[in-house]
MISE-60796 format. One line per field, with one value per residue (C-alpha): residue in one letter; chain; x, y, z. Coordinates in steps of 0.02 Angstrom, whole numbers. Layout:
type	[A_...]
mol	[A_...]
xx	[X_...]
yy	[Y_...]
zz	[Z_...]
***
This chain:
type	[X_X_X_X_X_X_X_X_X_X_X_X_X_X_X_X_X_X_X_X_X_X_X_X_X_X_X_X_X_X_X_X_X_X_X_X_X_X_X_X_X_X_X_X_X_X_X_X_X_X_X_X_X_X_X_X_X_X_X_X_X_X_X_X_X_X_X_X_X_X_X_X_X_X_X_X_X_X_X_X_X_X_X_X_X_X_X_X_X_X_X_X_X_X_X_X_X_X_X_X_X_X_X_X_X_X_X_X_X_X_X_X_X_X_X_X_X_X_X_X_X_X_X_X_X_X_X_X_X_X_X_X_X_X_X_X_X_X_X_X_X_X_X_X_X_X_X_X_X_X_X_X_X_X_X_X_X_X_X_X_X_X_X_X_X_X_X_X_X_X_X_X_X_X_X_X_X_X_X_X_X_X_X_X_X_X_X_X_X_X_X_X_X_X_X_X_X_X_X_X_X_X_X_X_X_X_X_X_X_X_X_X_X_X_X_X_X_X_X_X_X_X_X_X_X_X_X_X_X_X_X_X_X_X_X_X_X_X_X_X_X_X_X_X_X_X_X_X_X_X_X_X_X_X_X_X_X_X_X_X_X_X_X_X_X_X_X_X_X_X_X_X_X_X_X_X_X_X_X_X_X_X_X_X_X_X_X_X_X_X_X_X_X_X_X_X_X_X_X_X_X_X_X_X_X_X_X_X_X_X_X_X_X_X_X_X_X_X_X_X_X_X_X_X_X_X_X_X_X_X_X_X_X_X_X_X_X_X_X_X_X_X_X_X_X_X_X_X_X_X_X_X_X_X_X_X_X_X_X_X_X_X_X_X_X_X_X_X_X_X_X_X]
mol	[A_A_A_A_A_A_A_A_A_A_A_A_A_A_A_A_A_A_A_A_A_A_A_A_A_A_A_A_A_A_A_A_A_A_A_A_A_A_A_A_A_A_A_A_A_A_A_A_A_A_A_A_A_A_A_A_A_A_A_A_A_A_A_A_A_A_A_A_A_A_A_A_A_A_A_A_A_A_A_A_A_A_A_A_A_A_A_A_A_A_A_A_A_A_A_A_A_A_A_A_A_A_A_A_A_A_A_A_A_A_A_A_A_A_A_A_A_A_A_A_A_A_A_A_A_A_A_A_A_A_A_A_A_A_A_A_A_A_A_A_A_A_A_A_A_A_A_A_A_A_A_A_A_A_A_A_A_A_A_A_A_A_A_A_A_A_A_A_A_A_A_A_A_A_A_A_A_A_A_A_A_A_A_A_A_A_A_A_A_A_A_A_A_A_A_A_A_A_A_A_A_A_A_A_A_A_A_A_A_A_A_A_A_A_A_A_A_A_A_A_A_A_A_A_A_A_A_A_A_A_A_A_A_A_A_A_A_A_A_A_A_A_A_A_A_A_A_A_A_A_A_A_A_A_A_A_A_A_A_A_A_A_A_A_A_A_A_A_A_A_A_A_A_A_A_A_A_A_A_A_A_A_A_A_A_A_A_A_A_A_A_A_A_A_A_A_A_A_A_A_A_A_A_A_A_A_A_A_A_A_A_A_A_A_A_A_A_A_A_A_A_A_A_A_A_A_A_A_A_A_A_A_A_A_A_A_A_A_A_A_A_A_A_A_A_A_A_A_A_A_A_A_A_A_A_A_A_A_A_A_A_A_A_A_A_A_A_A_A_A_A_A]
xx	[9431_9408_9539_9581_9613_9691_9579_9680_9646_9732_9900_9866_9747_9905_10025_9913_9915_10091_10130_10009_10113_10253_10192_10130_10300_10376_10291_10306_10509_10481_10397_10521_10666_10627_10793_10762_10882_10839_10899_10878_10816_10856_10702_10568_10592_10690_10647_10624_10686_10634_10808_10720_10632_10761_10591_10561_10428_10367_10446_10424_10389_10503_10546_10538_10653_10808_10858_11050_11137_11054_11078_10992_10972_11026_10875_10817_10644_10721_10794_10877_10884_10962_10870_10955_10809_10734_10902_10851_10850_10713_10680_10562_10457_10525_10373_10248_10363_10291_10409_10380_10521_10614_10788_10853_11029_11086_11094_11161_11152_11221_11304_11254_11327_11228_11361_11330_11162_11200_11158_11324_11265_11389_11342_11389_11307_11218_11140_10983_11077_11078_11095_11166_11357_11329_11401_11327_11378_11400_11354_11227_11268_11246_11254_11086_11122_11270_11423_11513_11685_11781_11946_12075_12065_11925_11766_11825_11937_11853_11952_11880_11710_11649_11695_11595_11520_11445_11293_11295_11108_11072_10933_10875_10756_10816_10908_11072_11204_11327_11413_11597_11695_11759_11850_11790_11650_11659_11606_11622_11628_11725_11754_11921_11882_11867_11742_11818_11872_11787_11871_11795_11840_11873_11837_11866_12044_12121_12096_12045_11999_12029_11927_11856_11690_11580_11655_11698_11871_11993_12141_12232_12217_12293_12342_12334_12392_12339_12186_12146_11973_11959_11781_11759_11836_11831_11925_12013_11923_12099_12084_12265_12215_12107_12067_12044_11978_12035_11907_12005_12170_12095_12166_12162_12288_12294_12353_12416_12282_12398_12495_12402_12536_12484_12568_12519_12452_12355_12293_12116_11985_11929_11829_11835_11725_11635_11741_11700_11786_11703_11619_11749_11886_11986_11924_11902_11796_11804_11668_11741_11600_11666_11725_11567_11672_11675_11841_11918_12078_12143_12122_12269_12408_12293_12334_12198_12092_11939_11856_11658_11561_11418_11298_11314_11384_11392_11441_11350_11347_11313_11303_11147_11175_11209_11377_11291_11261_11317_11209_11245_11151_11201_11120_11144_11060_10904_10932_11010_11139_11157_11319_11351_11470_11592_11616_11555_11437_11297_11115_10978_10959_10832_10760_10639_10749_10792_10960_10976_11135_11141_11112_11094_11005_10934_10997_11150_11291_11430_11464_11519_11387_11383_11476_11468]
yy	[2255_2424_2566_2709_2874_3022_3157_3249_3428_3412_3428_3584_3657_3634_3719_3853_3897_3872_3989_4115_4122_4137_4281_4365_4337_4414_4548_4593_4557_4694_4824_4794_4789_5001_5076_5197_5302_5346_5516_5557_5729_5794_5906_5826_5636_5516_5549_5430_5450_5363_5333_5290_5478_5570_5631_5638_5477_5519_5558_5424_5521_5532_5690_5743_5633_5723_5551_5557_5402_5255_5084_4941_4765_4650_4638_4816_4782_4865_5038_5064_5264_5346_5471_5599_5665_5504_5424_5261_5165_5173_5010_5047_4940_5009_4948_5051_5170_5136_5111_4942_4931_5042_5001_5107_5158_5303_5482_5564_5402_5462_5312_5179_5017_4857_4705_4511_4537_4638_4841_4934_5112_5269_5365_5478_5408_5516_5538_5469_5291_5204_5014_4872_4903_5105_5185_5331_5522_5607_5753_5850_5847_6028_6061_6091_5997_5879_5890_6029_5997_6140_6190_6105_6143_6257_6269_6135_5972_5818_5690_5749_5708_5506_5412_5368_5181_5084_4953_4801_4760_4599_4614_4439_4489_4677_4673_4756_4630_4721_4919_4949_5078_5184_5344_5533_5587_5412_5431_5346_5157_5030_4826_4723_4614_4461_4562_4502_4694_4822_5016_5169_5351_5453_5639_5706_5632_5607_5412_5267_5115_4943_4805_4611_4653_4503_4536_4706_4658_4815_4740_4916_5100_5204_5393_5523_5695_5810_5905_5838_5756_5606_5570_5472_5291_5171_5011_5002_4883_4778_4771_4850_5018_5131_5304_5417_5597_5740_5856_5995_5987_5968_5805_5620_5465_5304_5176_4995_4865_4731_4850_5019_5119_5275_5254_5419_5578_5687_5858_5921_6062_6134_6021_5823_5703_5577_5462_5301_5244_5228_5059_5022_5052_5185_5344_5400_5541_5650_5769_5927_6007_6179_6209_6143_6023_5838_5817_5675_5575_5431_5251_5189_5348_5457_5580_5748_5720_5857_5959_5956_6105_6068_6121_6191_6047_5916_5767_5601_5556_5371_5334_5267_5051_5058_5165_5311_5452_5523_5582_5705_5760_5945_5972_6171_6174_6063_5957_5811_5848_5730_5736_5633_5492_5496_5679_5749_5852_5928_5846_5914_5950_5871_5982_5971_5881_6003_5968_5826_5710_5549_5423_5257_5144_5003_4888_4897_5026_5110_5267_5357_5270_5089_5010_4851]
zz	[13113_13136_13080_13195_13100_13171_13100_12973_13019_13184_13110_12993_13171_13242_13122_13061_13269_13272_13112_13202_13366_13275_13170_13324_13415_13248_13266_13436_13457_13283_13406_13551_13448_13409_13465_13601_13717_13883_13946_14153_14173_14353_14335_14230_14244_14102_13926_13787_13627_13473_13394_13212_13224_13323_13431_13630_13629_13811_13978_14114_14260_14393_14399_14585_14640_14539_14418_14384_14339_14236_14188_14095_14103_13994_13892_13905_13996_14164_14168_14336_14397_14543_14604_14729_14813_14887_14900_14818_14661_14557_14441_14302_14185_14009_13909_14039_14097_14278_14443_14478_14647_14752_14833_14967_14946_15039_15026_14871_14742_14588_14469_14401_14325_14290_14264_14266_14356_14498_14476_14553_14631_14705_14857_14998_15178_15277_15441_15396_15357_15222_15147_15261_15289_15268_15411_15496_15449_15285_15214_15075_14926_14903_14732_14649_14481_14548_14549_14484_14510_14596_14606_14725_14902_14863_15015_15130_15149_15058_15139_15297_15267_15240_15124_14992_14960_14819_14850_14777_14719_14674_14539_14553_14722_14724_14882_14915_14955_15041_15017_14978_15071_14933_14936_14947_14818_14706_14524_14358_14392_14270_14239_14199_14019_14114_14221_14406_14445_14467_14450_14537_14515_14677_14640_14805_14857_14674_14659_14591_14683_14636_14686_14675_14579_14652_14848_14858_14928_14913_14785_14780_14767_14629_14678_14550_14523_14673_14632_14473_14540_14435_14372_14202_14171_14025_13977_13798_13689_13679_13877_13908_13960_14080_14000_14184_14137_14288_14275_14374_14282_14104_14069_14034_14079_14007_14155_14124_14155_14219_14328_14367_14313_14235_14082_13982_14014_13878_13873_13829_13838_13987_14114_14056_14121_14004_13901_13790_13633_13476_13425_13306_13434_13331_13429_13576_13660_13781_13837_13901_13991_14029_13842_13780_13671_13651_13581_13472_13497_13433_13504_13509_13523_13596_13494_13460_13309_13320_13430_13404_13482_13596_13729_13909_14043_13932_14027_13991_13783_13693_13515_13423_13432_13237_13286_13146_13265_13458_13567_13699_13859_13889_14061_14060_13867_13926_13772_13682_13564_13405_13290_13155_13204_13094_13025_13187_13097_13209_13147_13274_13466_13548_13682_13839_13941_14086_14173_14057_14166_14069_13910_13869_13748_13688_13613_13694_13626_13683_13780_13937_14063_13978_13850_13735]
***
């Protein structure tokens, strides 16, 4: 009778391949795993910064169409970029740096917020239209690095112009699903814990709207003081509170989750907009553009802690994903700023990022645009 013998190198072929994908896969998870930050520069594109070298890497080049808010996916190969001077949303391949799909929004897109798979993006409808559900009218933005913020009642009446809206993009096919009526000048853009509501800040008639994140169904609307001209928002890590910052009356409050009660007001520097807590939970920080200050409260009384000087309009920061260091985009200084996490302690500035608006990184970490 004849034997039949499976040849014995097959196996060890087959393992030494296997071990070889595997070191190959090792090693190129080791290369994407490099923690980077991406910075939008309204005037020369979005920088890249090597968080292990504290260097700009390389700038992906978008620079012409004025890049203000930014957002990624969940596993960092998409960076999402709203660019105010071709009123769309620019999705870019992170490991090439090249825009591989454009989404028309509207005019003025400005925010950003990228939650369970669908890319959340503020703007201001215009005459030239906009996604479906935009309605017609609207009006320039005006402002030649965004929004400044000006004092109440100043140039004209904002509740007389349109409202503002938010499209819904679904980032499976990069379509926008549908656009939420919102109120005057919309900014900062926050999620309940269990993620089914979705906050927005109204800067331009002293708001912030409630509604069902997946629908876009209005739940409520919270009024704030008059003039303040709410812009930054960010959920406690216990899910109890929402920190608002009013830019205009140099303070925060602290409103009930459950009921929308504003539950605490707290005074700061000059100009507040960007807010996050801390990684651990047990701070909170404000960035208080026209001081040039990010200041330092507690996370749980709110009480002041520090006061860390900074750059010129400082509104967007994030820390580093190992919660060491906070990073700072000071549009006015053209440059990152990065402070020591924990005893605030200025490190370096990373410069040749003109009109630098906003931060975020990868891996994932918290801060005033996106948290974890």
């Amino acid at each position: 009778m004849l034997e039949t013998r499976i040849p014995t190198w097959t196996p060890r072929r087959s393992l030494a391949l296997a071990g070889a994908l595997v070191l190959a896969a090792s090693a190129a998870h080791a290369v994407a795993a490099t923690p980077l930050a991406y910075v939008t520069s309204e005037k020369a594109g979005v920088g890249v910064i090597d968080l292990d070298q504290m260097t700009l890497a390389q700038t992906f080049p978008v620079g012409a169409d004025g890049p203000r808010g930014l957002s990624l996916n969940a596993d960092g190969t998409r960076l999402l970029v709203a660019n105010k001077n071709t009123s769309d949303l620019a999705v870019i391949d992170t490991a090439t740096g090249k825009v591989v799909k454009r989404v028309k929004i509207g005019k003025n897109p400005e925010y950003v917020r990228v939650h369970n798979g669908y890319a959340y993006v503020t703007y201001e409808p215009g005459e030239d239209g906009g996604p479906p559900g935009a309605k017609p009218g609207g009006k320039p933005d005006g402002k030649p690095d965004g929004k400044a913020g000006g004092k109440p009642g100043a140039d004209d009446d904002d509740t007389n112009k349109p409202p503002a809206e938010i499209a819904i993009v679904d980032m499976k096919d990069w379509r926008v699903v549908r656009s939420v009526t919102s109120g005057h000048e919309t900014e900062g853009i926050e999620f309940s814990r269990d993620g089914q509501t979705m906050l927005v800040t109204n800067e331009g008639d002293d708001t912030v709207s409630v509604y069902h994140a997946r629908t876009g169904a209005p739940i409520r609307t919270i009024k704030l003081a008059p003039g303040g001209r709410p812009r930054g928002i960010r959920l406690s890590p216990d899910g109890k509170h929402y920190v608002v910052t009013l830019e205009s009356l140099s303070k925060f409050v602290v409103i009930d989750a459950h009921t929308f009660d504003v539950v605490k007001t707290v005074d700061t520097k000059l100009g507040p907009y960007g807010v996050a807590f801390g990684p651990d939970g047990n701070r909170l920080f404000v960035a208080a553009a026209r001081d040039k200050a990010v200041q330092v409260f507690d996370g749980h009384t709110y009480e002041h802690v520090a006061d860390v000087p900074v750059g010129q309009r400082c509104w967007h920061f994030s820390f580093t994903p190992d919660g060491s260091k906070l990073m700072v985009a000071c549009g006015r200084s053209d440059a990152v700023y990065v402070l020591d996490a924990k005893s605030y302690q200025p490190i370096k500035q990373i410069g040749e990022l003109p009109l630098a608006w906003g931060i975020v990184t990868y891996p994932h970490s918290d801060g005033s645009i996106e948290s974890r």
